[in-house]
C-alpha positions in Angstrom: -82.6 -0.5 257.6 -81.3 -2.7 254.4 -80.5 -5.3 256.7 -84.0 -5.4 258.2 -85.0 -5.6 255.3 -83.2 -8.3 253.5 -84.3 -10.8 256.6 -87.6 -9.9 255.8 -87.1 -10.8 252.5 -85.2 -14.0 253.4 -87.9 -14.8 255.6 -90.5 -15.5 252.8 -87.9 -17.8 251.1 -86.9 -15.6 248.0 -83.7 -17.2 246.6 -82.2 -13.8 244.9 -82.8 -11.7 248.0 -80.8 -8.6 246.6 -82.5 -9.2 243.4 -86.1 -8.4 245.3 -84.6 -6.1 248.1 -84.3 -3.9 244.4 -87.3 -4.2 243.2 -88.8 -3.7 246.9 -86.8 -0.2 246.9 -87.2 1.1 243.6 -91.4 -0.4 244.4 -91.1 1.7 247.5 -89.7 5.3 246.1 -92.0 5.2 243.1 -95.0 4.5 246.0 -93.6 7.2 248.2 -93.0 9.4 245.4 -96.6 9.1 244.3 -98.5 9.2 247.5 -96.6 12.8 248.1 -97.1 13.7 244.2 -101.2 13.1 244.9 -101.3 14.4 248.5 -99.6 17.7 247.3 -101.0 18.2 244.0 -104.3 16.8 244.0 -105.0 17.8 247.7 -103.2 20.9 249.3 -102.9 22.4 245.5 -106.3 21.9 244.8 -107.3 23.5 248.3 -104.6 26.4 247.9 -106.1 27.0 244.2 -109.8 27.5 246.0 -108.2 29.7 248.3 -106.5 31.7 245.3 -110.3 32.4 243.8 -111.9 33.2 246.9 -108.8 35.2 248.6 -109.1 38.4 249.5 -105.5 39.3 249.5 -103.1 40.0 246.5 -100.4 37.8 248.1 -102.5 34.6 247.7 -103.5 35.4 244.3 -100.6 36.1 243.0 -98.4 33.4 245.1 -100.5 30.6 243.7 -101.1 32.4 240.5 -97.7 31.6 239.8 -97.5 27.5 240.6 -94.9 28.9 243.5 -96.4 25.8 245.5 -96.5 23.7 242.7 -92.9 24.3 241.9 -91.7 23.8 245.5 -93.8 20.5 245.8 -91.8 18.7 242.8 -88.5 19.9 244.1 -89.2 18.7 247.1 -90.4 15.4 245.5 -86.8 14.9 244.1 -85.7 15.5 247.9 -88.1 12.8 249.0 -86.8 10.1 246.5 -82.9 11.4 246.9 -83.3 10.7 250.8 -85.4 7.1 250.3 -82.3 6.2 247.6 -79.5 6.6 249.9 -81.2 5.0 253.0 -81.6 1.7 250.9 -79.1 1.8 248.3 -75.3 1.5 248.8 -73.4 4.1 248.3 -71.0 2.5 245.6 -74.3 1.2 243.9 -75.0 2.5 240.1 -78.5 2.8 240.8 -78.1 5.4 243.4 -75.9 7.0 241.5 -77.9 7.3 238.6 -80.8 8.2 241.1 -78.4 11.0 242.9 -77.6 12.6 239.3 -81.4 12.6 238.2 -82.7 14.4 241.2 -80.1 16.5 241.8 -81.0 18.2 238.6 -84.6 17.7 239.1 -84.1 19.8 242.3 -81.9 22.3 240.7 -84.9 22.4 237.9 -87.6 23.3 240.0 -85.7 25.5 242.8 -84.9 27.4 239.9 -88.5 27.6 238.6 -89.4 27.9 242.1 -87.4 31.4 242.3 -88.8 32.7 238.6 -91.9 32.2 240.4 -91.6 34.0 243.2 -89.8 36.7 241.5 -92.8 37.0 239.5 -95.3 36.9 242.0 -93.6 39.8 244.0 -93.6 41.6 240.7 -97.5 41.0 240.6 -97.9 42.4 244.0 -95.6 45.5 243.8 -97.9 46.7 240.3 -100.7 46.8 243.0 -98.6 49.2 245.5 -98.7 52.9 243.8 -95.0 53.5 245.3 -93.5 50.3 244.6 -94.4 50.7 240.5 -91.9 53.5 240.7 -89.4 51.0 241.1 -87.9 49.2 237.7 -88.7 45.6 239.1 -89.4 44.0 236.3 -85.3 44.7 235.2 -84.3 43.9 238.3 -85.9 40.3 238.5 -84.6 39.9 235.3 -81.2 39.9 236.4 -81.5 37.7 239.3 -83.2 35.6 236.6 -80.1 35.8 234.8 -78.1 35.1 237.4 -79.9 32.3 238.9 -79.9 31.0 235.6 -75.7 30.8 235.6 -75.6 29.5 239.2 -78.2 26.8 238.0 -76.1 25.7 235.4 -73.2 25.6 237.2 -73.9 23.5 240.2 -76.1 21.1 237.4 -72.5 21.0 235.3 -70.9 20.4 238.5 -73.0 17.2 239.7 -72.5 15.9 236.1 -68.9 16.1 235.7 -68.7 14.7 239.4 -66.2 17.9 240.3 -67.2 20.8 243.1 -69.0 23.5 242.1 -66.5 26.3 243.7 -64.0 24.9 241.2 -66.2 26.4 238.1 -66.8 29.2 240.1 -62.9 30.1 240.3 -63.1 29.4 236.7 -65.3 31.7 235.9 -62.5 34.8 236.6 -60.8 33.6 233.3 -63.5 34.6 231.3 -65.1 37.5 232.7 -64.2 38.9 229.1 -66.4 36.9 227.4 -69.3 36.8 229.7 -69.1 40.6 229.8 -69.6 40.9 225.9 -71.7 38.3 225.9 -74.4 39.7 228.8 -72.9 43.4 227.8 -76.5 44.5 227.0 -78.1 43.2 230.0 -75.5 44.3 232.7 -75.9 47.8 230.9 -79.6 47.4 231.5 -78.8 46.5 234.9 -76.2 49.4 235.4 -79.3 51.7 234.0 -82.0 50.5 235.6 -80.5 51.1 239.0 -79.6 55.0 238.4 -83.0 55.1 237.0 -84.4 53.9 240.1 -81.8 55.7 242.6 -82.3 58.9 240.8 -86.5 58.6 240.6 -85.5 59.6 236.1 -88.1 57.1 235.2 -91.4 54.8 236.2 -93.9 53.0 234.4 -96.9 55.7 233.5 -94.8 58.9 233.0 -95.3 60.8 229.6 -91.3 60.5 228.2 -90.4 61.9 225.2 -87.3 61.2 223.0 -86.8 62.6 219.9 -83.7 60.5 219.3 -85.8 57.7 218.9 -89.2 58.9 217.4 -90.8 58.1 221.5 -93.0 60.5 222.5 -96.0 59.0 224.4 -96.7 56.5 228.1 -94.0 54.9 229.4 -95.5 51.2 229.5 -92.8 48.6 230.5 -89.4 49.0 232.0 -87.0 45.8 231.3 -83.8 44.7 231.7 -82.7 46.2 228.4 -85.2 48.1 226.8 -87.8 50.8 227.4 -91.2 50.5 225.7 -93.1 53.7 224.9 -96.5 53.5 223.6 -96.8 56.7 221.3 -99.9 58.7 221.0 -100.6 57.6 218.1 -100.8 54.0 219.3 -97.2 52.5 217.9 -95.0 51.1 220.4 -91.0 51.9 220.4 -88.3 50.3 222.3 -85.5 52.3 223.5 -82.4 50.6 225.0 -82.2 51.3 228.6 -78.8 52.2 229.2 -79.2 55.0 226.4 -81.7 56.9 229.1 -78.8 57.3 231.3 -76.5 58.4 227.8 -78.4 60.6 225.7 -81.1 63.0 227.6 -84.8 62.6 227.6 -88.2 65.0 228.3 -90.1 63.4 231.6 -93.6 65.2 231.4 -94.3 63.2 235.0 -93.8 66.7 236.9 -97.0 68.2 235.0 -99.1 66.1 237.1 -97.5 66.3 240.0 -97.5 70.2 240.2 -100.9 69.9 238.8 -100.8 72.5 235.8 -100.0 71.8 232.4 -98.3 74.9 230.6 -100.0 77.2 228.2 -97.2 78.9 226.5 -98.8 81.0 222.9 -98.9 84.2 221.3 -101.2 85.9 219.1 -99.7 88.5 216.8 -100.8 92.1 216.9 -101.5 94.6 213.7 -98.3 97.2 215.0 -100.6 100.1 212.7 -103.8 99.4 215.3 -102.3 100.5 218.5 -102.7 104.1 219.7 -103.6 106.3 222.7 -107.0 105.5 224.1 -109.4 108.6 224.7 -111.9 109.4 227.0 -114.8 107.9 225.4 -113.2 104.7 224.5 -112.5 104.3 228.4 -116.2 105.1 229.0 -116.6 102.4 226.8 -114.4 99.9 228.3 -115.2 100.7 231.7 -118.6 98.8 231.0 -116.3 95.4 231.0 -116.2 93.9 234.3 -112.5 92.9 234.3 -111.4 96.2 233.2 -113.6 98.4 235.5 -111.4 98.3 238.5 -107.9 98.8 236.3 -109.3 101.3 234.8 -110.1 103.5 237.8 -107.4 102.8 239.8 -104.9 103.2 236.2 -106.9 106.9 235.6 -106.1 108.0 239.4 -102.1 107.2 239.0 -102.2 109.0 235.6 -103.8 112.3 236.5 -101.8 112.2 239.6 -98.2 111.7 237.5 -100.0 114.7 234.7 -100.5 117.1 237.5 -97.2 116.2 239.6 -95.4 117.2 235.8 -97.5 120.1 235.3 -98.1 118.2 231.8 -101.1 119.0 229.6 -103.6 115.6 229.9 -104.4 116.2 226.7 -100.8 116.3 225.0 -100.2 113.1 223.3 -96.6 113.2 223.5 -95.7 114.8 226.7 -98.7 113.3 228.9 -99.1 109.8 230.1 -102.1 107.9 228.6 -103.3 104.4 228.3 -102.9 102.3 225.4 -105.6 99.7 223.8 -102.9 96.9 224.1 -101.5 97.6 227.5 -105.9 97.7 228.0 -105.7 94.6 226.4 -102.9 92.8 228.0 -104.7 94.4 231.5 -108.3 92.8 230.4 -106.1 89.4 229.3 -104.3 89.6 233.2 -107.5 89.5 234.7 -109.2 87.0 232.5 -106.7 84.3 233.5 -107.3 85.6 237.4 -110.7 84.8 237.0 -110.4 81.9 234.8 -111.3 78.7 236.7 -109.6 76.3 234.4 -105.8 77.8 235.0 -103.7 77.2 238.2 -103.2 80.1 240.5 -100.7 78.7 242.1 -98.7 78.8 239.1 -97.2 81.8 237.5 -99.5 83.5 234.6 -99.2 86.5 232.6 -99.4 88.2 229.0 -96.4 89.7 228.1 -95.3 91.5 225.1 -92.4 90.0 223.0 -90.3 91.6 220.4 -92.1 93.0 217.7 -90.9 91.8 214.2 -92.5 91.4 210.5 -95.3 89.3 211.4 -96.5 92.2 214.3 -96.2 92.6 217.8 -96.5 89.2 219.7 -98.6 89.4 222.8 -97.9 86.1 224.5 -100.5 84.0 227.0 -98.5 82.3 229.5 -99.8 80.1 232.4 -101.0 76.9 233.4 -103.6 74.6 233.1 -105.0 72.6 235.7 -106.0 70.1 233.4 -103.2 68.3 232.5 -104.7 65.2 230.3 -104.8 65.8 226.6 -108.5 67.0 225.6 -109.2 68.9 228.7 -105.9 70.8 228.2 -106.5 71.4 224.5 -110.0 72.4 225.2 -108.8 74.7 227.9 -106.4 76.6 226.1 -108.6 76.5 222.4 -111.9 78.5 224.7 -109.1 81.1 226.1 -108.1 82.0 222.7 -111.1 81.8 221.0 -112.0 84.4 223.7 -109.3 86.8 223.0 -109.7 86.5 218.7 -113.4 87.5 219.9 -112.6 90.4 221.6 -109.8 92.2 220.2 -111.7 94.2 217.8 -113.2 95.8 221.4 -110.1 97.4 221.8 -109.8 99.0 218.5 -106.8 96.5 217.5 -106.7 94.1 214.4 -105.2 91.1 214.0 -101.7 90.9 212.2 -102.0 88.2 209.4 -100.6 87.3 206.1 -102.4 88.2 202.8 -104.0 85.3 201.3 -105.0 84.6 197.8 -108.8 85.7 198.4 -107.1 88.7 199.6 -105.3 88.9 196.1 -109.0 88.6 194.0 -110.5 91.1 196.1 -107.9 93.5 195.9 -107.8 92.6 192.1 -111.4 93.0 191.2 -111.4 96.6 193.3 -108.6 97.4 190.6 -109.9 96.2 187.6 -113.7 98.2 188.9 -111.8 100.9 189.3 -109.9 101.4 185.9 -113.5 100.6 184.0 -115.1 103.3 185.9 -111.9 105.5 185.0 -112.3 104.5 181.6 -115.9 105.0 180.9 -115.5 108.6 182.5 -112.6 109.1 180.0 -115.0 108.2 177.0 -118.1 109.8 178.6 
């Protein structure tokens, strides 16, 4: 092909035929190089970028989204001038030398871009796929990053220095040492990120809470060294990845899963306001709807156990009577059965705990099937407001701590009673 062209050249006369057979060259890359920059850029860019708006599909959005095409065009416009050089220029020539040099990085350049854009536009997609967002990607495409980064480098080091690439590769077991301190917190992240993934610990959206680093709140980004929480109350903390696989953390994901956020409180009973019930106080609670079948069912197994003993009903020790807190903590049994807002298929109960100075505990336990924030608060606040409301039905008080108005009441009953004592004294 050179020598075509030369006795072209010679056949308009030129004197300095190597002289213009450069000129024709370098004339005829730059053309080439231009014609393919306009025809992929200006052209099938321009029609992939129409595409992208109008596309229904996430792949072309978020493939030309990206530039992946755009990327992949200029590295393969090094490609186009790389082969056009060595067809016309000699092999010993300093021109195709210089040539070779320049788009062998411009190659390695844009592959390289080429690949952080595909990476990314994979990443896009997988944020659309509800399973794939489980995944820590984003950490993972980090570290091919990373390491496409190093190979980069190493084959562009390589063409420089004019030596073979697999040499610096063999030199790279020398100083493993160093690269390991260097990248320690990355390959920790990577380490991390994969028993995260293996073990299903963590994904993007899951409640985690840390105490060990202030994090309690929506998991919003996984990296390749950090975890970002976004607190509830709207600050943002960054936890190092490979200390989710060190220290222990709280995953609230299994809440919404199951579908029932836990209702776990007590409310403390007066221990001098329980006692026996009698007959007309279960007349009266018989009129509650939730208590009308216990009740029935409770006085049948009691007369039955009475009668079997040969025991006096009516004995307060020897007999077996019903209680106003075990009526209670029956009524409180069956208000959660009925209760629309709590999970059924969840264990619920009220339970007694240990008594101690501050009363007898009688606890609420069950589920919500509410498990966002404000529902669930809402749930739980209307079940106890209920109970507060009604335990005076039951002849029970409330066990709670003297406060100062307590104090002045108490005080002014005292002081009215010694100037009544006193004026009878003087009277």
């Amino acid at each position: 092909m050179k020598q075509a062209l030369i006795k072209w050249l010679e056949a308009f006369g030129l004197a300095d035929t190597e002289y213009a057979y450069f000129l024709v060259v370098i004339g005829l890359i730059v053309i080439a190089s231009s014609v393919l920059h306009v025809v992929l850029h200006r052209i099938v860019a321009r029609f992939l970028s129409r595409a992208r708006r109008t596309g229904r599909t996430i792949w072309q959005r978020a493939f030309s989204g990206h530039k992946l095409f755009s990327r992949l065009a200029l590295a393969l416009q090094g490609v186009v001038v790389f082969a056009m050089a060595s067809a016309f220029l000699d092999a010993e020539s300093l021109t195709l030398q210089f040539i070779e040099a320049l788009t062998h990085l411009w190659i390695i350049l844009f592959s390289l871009l080429s690949l952080f854009s595909l990476l990314d536009a994979v990443e896009e997609i997988s944020r659309s796929a509800g399973s794939a967002v489980k995944l820590p990607l984003r950490g993972i495409f980090q570290s091919l990053k990373l390491v496409g980064t190093t190979v980069a480098l190493i084959f562009a080091v390589a063409f420089l220095i004019g030596k073979s690439p697999v040499i610096l590769f063999s030199g790279l077991g020398a100083m493993t040492a160093v690269v390991l301190l260097i990248f320690k917190d990355p390959i920790l992240g990577l380490v991390a990120g994969i028993q995260l993934s293996a073990n299903n610990m963590l994904s993007v959206g899951d409640w985690l809470e840390m105490q060990k680093y202030g994090a309690d709140g929506d998991v919003i980004d996984i990296s390749l060294t950090t975890v970002k929480v976004r607190n509830w109350d709207k600050t943002i903390t960054s936890i190092p990845s490979y200390a989710l696989i060190s220290d222990s953390f709280k995953n609230w994901r299994n809440i919404e899963e199951v579908g029932g956020r836990r209702i776990k409180r007590a409310v403390n009973i007066d221990a001098t306001s329980i006692r026996f019930v009698e007959d007309d106080d279960l007349q009266s609670l018989s009129k509650i709807r939730l208590l009308t079948d216990y009740i029935e069912s409770k006085s049948e197994e009691i007369d039955k156990a009475n009668k079997a003993r040969g025991v006096d009903p009516n004995a307060p020790v020897n007999a077996r009577k019903m209680t106003n807190i075990g009526l209670l903590r029956a009524y409180l049994t069956a208000y959660l059965r009925d209760n629309e807002n709590i999970n059924h298929d969840l264990t619920f109960m009220v339970r007694q705990l240990e008594a101690g100075p501050n009363g007898i505990p009688l606890q609420v336990y069950g589920f919500a099937n509410q498990t966002s924030w404000v529902p669930y608060e809402n749930i739980q606040s209307d079940i106890f407001d209920h109970i507060y409301a009604i335990i005076p039905a039951f002849g029970l008080r409330l066990h709670q701590a003297p406060s100062g108005y307590d104090f002045q009441k108490a005080a002014k009953r005292f002081a009215r009673g010694s100037l009544g004592q006193q004026q009878g004294e003087e009277s």
